[in-house]
N, C-alpha and C positions, 0 to 999 in steps of 0.2 A: 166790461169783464165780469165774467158771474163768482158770485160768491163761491169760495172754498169753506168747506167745513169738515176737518182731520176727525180721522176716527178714535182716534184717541180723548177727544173730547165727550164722547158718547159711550166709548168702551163695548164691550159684549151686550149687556142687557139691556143697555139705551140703544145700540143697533135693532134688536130684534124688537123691542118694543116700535121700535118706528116702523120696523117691517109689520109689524101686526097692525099698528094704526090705519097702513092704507088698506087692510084686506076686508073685502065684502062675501057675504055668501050667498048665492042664489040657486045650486042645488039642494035640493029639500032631504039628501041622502049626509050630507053634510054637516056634524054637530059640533066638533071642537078644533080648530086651528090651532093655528103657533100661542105658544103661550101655554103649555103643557108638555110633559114628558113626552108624549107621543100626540098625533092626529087620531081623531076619534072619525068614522063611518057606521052610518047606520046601514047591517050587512042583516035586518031581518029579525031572527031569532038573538042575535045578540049584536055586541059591537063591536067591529074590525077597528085594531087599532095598528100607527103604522108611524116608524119612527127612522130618521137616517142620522146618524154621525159619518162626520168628516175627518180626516187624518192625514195631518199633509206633516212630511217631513220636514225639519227643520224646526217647526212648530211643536209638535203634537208627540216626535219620536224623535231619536237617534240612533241609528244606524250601527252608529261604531259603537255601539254596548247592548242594544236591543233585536234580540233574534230574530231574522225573519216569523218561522216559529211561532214564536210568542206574542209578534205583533198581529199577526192573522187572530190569533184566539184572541188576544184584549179588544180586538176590533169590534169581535162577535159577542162578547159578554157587554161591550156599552152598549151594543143595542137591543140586546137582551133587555138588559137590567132597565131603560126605560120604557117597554114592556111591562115589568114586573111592577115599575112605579104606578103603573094605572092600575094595579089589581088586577093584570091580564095573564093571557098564558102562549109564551113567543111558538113560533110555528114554521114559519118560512122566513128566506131574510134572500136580497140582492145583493151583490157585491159590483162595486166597480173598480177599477182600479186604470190609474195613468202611470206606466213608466216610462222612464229612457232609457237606453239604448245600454247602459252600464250594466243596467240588469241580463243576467243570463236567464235561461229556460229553465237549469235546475233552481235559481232562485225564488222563481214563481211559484213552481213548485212549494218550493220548501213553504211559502208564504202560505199555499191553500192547502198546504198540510195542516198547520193550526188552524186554519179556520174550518176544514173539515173536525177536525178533534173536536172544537170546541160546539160544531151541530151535532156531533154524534153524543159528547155529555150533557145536552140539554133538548136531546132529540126534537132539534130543527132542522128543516130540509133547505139546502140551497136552490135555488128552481133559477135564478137568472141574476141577469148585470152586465157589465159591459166594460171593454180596456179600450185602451188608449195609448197614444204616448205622451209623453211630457220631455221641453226641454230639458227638463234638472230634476232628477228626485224623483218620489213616489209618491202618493195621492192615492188614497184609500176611500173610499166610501159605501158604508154597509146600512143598508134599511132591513130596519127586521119589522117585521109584520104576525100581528098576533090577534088572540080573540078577547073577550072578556063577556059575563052576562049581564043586559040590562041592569040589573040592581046590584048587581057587586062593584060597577065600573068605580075607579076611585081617583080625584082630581087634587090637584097642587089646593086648588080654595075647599072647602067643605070645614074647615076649621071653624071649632064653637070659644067659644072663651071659657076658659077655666080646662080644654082636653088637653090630655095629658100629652106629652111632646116622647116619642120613643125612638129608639137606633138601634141597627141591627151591628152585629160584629163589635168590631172597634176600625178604631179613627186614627189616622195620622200616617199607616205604616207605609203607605205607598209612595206619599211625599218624602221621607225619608230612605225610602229604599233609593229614589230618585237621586237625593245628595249624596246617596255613597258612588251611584253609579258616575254622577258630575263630576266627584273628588277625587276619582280613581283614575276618571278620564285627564282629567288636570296634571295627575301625576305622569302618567305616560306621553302625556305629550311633553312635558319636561323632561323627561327623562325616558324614553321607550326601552331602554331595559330594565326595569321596572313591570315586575306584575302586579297586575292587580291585587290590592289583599281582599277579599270578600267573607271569606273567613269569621262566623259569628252572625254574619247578617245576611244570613238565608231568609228569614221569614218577611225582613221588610223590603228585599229584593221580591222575594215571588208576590207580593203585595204590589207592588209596582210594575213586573213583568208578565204576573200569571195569576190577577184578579179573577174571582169567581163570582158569577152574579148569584143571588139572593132567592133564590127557587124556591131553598127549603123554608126560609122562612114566611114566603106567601101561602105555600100546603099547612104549615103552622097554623097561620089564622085562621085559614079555612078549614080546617078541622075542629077548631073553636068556635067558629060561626062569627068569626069578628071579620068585621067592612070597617078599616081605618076611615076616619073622617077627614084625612088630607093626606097626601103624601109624594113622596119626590125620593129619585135615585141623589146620592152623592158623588157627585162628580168634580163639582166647584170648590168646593170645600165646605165644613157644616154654616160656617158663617155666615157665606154668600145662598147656600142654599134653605136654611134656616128663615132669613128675611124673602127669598122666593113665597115660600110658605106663608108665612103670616105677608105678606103684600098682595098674595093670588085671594087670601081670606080675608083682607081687612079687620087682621087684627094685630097683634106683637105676639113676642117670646122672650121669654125670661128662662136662659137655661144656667145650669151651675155646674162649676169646674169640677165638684170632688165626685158627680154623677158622669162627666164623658168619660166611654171606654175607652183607653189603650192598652195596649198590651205590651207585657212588661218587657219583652225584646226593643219597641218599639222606642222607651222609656232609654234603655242601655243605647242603643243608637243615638236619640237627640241629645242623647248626654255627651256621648265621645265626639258629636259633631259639634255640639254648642250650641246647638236647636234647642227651642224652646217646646217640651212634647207638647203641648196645649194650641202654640202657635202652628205646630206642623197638622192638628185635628181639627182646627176652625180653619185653616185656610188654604191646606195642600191639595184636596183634593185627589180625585181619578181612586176612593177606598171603593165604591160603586156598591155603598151598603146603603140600606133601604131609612130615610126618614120619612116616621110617620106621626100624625097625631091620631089619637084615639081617644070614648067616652071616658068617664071618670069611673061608669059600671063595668067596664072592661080590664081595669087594672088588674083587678085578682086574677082573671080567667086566666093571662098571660104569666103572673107572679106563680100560679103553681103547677102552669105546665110548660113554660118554654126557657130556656135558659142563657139564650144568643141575644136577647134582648133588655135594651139598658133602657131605665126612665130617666128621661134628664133633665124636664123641666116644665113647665107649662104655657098653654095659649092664653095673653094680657090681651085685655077687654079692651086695653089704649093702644091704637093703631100705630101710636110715636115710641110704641115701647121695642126695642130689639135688644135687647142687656145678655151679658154673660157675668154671671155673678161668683166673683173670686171665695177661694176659701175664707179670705181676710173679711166678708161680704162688701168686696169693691162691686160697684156696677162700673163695665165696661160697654160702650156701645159695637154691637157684631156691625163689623162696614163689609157690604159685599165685594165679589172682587173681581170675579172670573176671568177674562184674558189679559185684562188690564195688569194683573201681578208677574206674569214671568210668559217668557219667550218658548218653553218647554213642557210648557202640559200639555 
């Protein structure tokens, strides 16, 4: 009988890493595989880059609280936003989609209504993809596909020791908007006459339902003439994607509590829930804001012209170093996390 080995042993990023171990390259147009925000292709005068998220019901969404709507457009902003992780500029994207038989016609509809919205505010064209059906549920899959130039392109490694560690937005609100939508759902199924109260938490609902990918902050640096030296969309949360970073660079990070963004709506929510905000910005994930590192001569340029942007800490020279540093100055060590933490991201 041949050996079993559960996946839960391996989790997300010891899956993919075993997926990348067996991959070889032999076309010569072929430069960066798994193991990056996106697939890189040498398309010539610059580089084609090309990235797919997956979205499977049960997993990934919820139905009874999350709109068609809205889940078209989030679909299209994650693959966006690892586009924009490489320093690129998205352009085209596939859709596929598996459903069953539960779904109507206007529901599909309603679904490629967001996800038309959301090509039209980040003027990318839909050009192809392909359905299906599925016994149970929905099944989503969106490849976006984009350019970047030779010398701009920008990779998870590239990190120096001592560059400065920065974020765009703030952190945490989507994972919370997430708990209210769980707690509310909790309550109705207790009790179905019962409405939901949402009332107050608009901003870490639409952070959870109607994420914006990070455009304006790439036209940012590029009008400063700054090329990050590493960087990665936020998806997993800062903690798990913080240790992506320094592990793609062979180096550590040392970030500090009283430097990560939240935002003060975000603060009143993990308060009425009993969340820890800190705990909901290292490890919630799906804020789909930009981490980057950058030079130490770059600091100012960024300090007197942009404003969406936090420093939070820097690149350690000791590859064993991953610390998030309390206000009390505790070192905690950042443990990544990605599917391994919950049934619902």
């Amino acid at each position: 009988m041949e050996d079993r080995t559960e996946l839960n042993t391996l989790g997300e990023f010891g899956l993919i890493e075993r997926i990348a171990s067996q991959q070889s390259f032999t076309h010569p147009l072929t430069v960066q595989g798994i193991g990056d925000d996106a697939a890189v292709i040498d398309g010539g005068k610059e580089y084609l880059l090309v990235s797919t998220e997956l979205l499977a019901e049960g997993v990934h969404f919820d139905l009874s609280y999350v709109p068609l709507k809205h889940l078209g457009y989030k679909a299209v902003v994650a693959g966006i936003s690892d586009i924009l992780a490489m320093n690129g500029t998205p352009r085209q994207l596939t859709v596929g989609i598996a459903v069953s038989n539960r779904f109507s016609i206007e529901a599909i509809d309603t679904l490629y209504a967001g996800i038309y919205a959301a090509c039209k505010e980040y003027e990318v064209e839909l050009v192809g993809g392909d359905t299906t059906s599925s016994r149970a549920g929905l099944v989503l899959s969106v490849t976006a596909i984009g350019g970047v130039e030779k010398s701009k392109i920008v990779y998870r490694k590239g990190a120096s020791a001592h560059d400065i560690i920065c974020v765009s937005g703030d952190l945490g609100g989507a994972y919370l908007g997430l708990q209210v939508l769980e707690r509310e759902k909790r309550v109705f199924l207790d009790d179905p006459e019962n409405q939901p109260v949402l009332a107050g938490h608009e901003y870490v609902l639409e952070r959870q339902l109607k994420p914006e990918a990070r455009v304006d902050i790439i036209r940012q640096l590029r009008d400063l003439g700054i090329v990050p030296t590493s960087m990665i969309d936020i998806s997993d949360g800062l903690a798990s994607d913080l240790r992506q970073l320094a592990k793609a660079s062979g180096l550590g990070v040392r970030v500090f509590e009283e430097q990560i963004p939240i935002h003060q709506k975000s603060y009143l929510t993990a308060t009425e829930l009993k969340l820890g905000p800190f705990t909901a910005a290292l490890n919630g994930g799906e804020d789909y804001e930009l981490l980057f590192t950058i030079k130490q001569e770059d600091y100012q340029k960024i300090l007197d012209h942009t404003t969406d942007i936090s420093f939070i800490g820097f690149v350690s020279p000791d590859p064993e170093e991953a610390l998030f540093i309390t206000k009390q100055n505790e070192a905690i060590p950042l443990a990544a996390q990605g599917w391994e933490r919950t049934d619902t991201e």
